[in-house]
Structures are given as structure tokens and as C-alpha cells.
C-alpha positions in Angstrom: 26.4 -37.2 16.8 27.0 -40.2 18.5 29.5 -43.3 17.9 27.8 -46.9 18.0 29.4 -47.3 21.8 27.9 -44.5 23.0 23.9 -45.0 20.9 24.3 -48.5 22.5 24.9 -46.6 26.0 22.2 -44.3 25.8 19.9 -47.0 25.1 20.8 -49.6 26.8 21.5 -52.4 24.3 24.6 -54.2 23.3 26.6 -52.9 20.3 26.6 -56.3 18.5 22.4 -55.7 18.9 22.6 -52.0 16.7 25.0 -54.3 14.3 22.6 -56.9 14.0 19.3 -54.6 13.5 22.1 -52.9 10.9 23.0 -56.1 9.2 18.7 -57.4 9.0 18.0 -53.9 7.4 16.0 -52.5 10.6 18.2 -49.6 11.5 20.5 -47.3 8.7 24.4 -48.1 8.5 25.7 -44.7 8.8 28.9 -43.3 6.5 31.8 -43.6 7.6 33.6 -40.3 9.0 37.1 -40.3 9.6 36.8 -43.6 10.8 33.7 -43.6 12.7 30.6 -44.1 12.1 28.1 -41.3 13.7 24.4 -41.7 14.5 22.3 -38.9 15.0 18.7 -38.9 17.1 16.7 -40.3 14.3 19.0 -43.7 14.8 18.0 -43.3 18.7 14.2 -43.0 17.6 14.4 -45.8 15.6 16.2 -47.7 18.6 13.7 -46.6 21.1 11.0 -47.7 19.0 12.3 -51.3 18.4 12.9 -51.9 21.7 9.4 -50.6 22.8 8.0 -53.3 19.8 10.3 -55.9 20.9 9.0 -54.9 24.6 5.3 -55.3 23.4 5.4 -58.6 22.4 6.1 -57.8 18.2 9.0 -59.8 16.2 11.9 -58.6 14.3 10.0 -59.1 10.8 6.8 -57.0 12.5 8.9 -54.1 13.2 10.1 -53.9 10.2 7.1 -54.0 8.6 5.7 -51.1 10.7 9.0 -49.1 10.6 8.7 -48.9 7.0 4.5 -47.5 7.5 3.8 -43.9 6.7 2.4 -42.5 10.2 -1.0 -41.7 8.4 -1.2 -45.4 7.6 -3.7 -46.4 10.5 -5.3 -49.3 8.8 -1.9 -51.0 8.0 -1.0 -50.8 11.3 -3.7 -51.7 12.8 -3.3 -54.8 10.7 0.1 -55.8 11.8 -0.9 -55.6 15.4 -3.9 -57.7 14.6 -2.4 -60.5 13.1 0.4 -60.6 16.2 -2.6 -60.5 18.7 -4.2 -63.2 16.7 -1.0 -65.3 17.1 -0.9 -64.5 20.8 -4.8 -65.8 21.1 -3.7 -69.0 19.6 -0.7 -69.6 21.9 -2.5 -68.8 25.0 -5.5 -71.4 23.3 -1.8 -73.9 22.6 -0.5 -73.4 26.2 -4.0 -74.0 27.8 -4.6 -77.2 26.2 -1.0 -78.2 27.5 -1.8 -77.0 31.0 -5.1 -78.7 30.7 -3.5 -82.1 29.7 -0.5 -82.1 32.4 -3.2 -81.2 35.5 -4.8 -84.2 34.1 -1.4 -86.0 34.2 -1.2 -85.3 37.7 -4.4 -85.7 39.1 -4.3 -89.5 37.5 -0.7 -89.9 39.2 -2.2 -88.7 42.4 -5.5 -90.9 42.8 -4.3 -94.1 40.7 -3.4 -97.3 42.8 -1.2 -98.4 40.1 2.2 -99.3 41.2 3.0 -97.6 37.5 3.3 -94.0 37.2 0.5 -93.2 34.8 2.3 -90.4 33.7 5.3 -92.0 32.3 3.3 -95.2 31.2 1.1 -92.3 28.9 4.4 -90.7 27.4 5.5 -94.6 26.7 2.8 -94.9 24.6 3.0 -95.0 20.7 
């Protein structure tokens, strides 16, 4: 049994972080015991594995969805990790474009003869 100082110890996150997973409904709040809460390894199971989502790339509202998945409920999960890989495609698509556009910026500012920057005269426009 371990207090919230000492979970937030053994897994390395801040103790206003298990509050906050406590107060958005992704981890239990424990009874109170003579004044202090105890957490027992499932709580450092379910701490682990929402900092091994959060490490992958999933949001809070993802992990909650798969924390409350049976384990024998593949095709759910499979679905959840879908969907965030299909948000990921279209950011990397989103980020590209950018990248695309600002090369473009500078490859104008670099050759132009203008006594303008090109850049700042395309970020004028309306």
C-alpha cells in the first residue's frame, strides 16, 4: 500500500498529475484510511499504462476509452489506435504542406531582386 507521494515516486510523475487523472475519471480515488489515502499495484498498473499511452502518442480521452476495454476486446482497440494513427497521417499531410509552402517562402526571398522581402509582402496580403 502506497500513499499518493510515494505512487507518484515510484512512477515518476507529479502528485498534482495522479490528482488530475483522479479528478478526469482515468485513475480510482482511493478511501480514505486514517487519513490517507492508500493505492495498491493495480493504481501503479493503471499509472504505468497511461504514461506508456501518453508516451505513444494517444490523448487523455483515448486512454480512457481503452482503459475501460475488456482485454479480449481486440477489434475495439484496434479501432481506437486506428482513428489516432489516422489523425497522425493527417498532421504529418498538415505539417508537410506548411514545410512545403515556407521552403517556397525562402527560395523566393533568396533568388528575387526585389528590394521587398517577398516573404513579408505575401503575409501582408489579404
Amino acid at each position: 500500500m502506497l500513499t499518493i507521494g510515494k505512487l507518484a515516486k515510484q512512477c515518476q510523475v507529479n502528485v498534482e498529475t495522479i490528482r488530475y487523472y483522479q479528478r478526469i475519471g482515468l485513475m480510482r480515488i482511493p478511501e480514505t484510511t486514517q487519513s490517507y489515502r492508500y493505492y495498491n499495484d493495480k493504481d501503479i498498473e493503471t499509472l504505468s499504462f497511461i504514461q506508456k499511452a501518453k508516451d505513444a502518442g494517444l490523448q487523455l480521452s483515448e486512454i480512457q476509452e481503452l482503459l475501460q476495454l475488456q482485454l479480449d476486446d481486440r477489434a475495439q482497440v484496434r479501432q481506437v489506435i486506428q482513428q489516432r494513427l489516422d489523425k497522425i497521417d493527417q498532421r504529418i499531410q498538415e505539417l508537410q504542406s506548411l514545410k512545403n509552402r515556407l521552403s517556397s517562402w525562402i527560395d523566393e526571398c533568396k533568388s528575387t531582386q526585389e528590394s521587398c522581402c517577398p516573404i513579408l509582402q505575401e503575409l501582408k496580403k489579404s
